[in-house]
N, C-alpha and C positions, 0 to 999 in steps of 0.2 A: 720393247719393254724397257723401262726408264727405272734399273737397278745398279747402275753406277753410283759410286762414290766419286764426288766431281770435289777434287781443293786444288785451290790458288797456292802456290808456295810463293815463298816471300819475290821471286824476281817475275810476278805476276804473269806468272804462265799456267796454264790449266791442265791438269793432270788428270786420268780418270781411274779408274780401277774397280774391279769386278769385286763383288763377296763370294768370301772362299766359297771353293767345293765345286757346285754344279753349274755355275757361270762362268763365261767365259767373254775376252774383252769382242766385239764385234769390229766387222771394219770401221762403223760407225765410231769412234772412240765417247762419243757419250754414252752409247747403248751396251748392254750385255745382255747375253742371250744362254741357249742350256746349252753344255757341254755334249756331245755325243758321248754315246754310254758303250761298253764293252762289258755291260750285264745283261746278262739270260736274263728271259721272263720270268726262270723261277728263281730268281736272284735280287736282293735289295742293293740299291746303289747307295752307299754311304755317302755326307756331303760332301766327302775330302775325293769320292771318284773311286773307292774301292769296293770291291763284289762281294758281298756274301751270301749265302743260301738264305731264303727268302726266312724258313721258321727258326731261324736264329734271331730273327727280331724279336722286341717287346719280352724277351722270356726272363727279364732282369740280370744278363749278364751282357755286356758291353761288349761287341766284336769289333767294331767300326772304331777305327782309332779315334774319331772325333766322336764316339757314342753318342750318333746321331740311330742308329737304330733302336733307340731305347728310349727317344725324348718323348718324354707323357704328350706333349700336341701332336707326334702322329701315331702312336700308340695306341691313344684313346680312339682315334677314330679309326682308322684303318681299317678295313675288310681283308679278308682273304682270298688268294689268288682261288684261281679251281684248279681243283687236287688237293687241295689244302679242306680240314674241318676247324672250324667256326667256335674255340671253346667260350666257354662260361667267363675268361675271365681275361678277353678279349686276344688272349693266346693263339696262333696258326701252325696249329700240326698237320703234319704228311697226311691227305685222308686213310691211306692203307694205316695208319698207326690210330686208327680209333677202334675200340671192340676188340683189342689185342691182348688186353688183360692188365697193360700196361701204364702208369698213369702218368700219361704222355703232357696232360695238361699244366697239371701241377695241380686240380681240384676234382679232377673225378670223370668232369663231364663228357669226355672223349669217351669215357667207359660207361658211365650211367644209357639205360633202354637198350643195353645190345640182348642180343640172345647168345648167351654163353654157348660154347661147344662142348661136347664131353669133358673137353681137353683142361677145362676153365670150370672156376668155382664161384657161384652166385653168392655175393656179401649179400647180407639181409638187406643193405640199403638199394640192391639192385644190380651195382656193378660188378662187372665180372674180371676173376682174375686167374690167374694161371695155378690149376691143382698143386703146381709144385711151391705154388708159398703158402698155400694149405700148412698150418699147426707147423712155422718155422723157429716159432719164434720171434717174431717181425710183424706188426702188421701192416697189413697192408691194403685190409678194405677201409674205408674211412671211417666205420664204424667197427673195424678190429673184429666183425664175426669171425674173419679167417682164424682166429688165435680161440675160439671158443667154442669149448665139448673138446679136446686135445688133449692130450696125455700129457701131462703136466714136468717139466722138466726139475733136478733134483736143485733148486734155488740153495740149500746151505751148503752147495760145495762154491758157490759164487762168494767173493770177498769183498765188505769194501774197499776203498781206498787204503784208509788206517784200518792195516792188520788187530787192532782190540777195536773196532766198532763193532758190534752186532750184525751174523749174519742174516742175508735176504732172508723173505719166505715168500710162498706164492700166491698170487693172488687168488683169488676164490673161481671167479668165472674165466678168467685167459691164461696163457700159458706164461704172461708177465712175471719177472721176479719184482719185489718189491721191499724197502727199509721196512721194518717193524713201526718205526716213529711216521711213517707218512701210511698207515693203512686207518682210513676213518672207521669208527665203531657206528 
């Protein structure tokens, strides 16, 4: 394969050189070829030649010092290894970490069509999550069932910032506190 960088420097000698990362110069000196890798299958090879766990890609945080596992051209397209599940939003989580209550995706879909366990709380919209973020305060199903029919936490001892603004009161259907000026009529 012909991914050399071929220049003439001025005392008209030919020089060649590889593009960083995964190429390397051949004995051919016009040719470059792939680096030998010292990544596991379930490991991504960054292009500078460094390893990381394979579902640390694409999740929008840059591990690979040349944040080549985060460029939208392989992002977008990429599949997932096996052992890995397939989310909604082309995301590759641990398959053991889908139906865990968890929302390992970042959108749901790892949790959306499980059958909850005892152990887990069906949100109306389907997904399931773990009894103990039940009525936290928090939510946590996408559609915040987990926070509704909950005993309603005492909102006027919450402040806010400037000690003379008006305090919270709570919302009607979730355990949310909420300003007085941003509750619609």
């Amino acid at each position: 394969m012909v991914d050399a960088r071929i220049c003439v420097d001025w005392m008209n000698t030919v020089s060649c050189q590889c593009f960083p990362g995964r190429t390397v110069l051949r004995s051919d000196p016009s040719h470059c070829g792939r680096q030998s890798t010292n990544c596991s299958a379930m490991e991504f090879e960054c292009t500078s030649g460094d390893c990381i766990p394979f579902h640390f890609t694409c999740d929008g945080m840059a591990e690979c010092p040349d944040f080549s596992d985060e460029l939208p051209t392989y992002c977008m397209f990429r599949k997932c290894l096996p052992g890995f599940f397939q989310c909604q939003n082309s995301r590759c989580v641990l398959q053991n970490a889908s139906c865990d209550g968890q929302n390992d995706c970042g959108d749901f879909s790892d949790e959306a069509n499980c059958t909850c366990s005892t152990s887990q709380f069906r949100c109306t919209s389907g997904h399931c999550i773990s009894n103990s973020f039940r009525c936290d305060t928090d939510p946590d199903c996408p559609d915040a069932s987990d926070e509704m029919g909950c005993p309603q936490p005492n909102c006027t001892l919450s402040r806010a910032v400037n000690a003379s603004a008006q305090k919270l009161q709570n919302c009607r259907n979730t355990t949310a506190c909420i300003h007085p000026a941003r509750i619609c009529i």
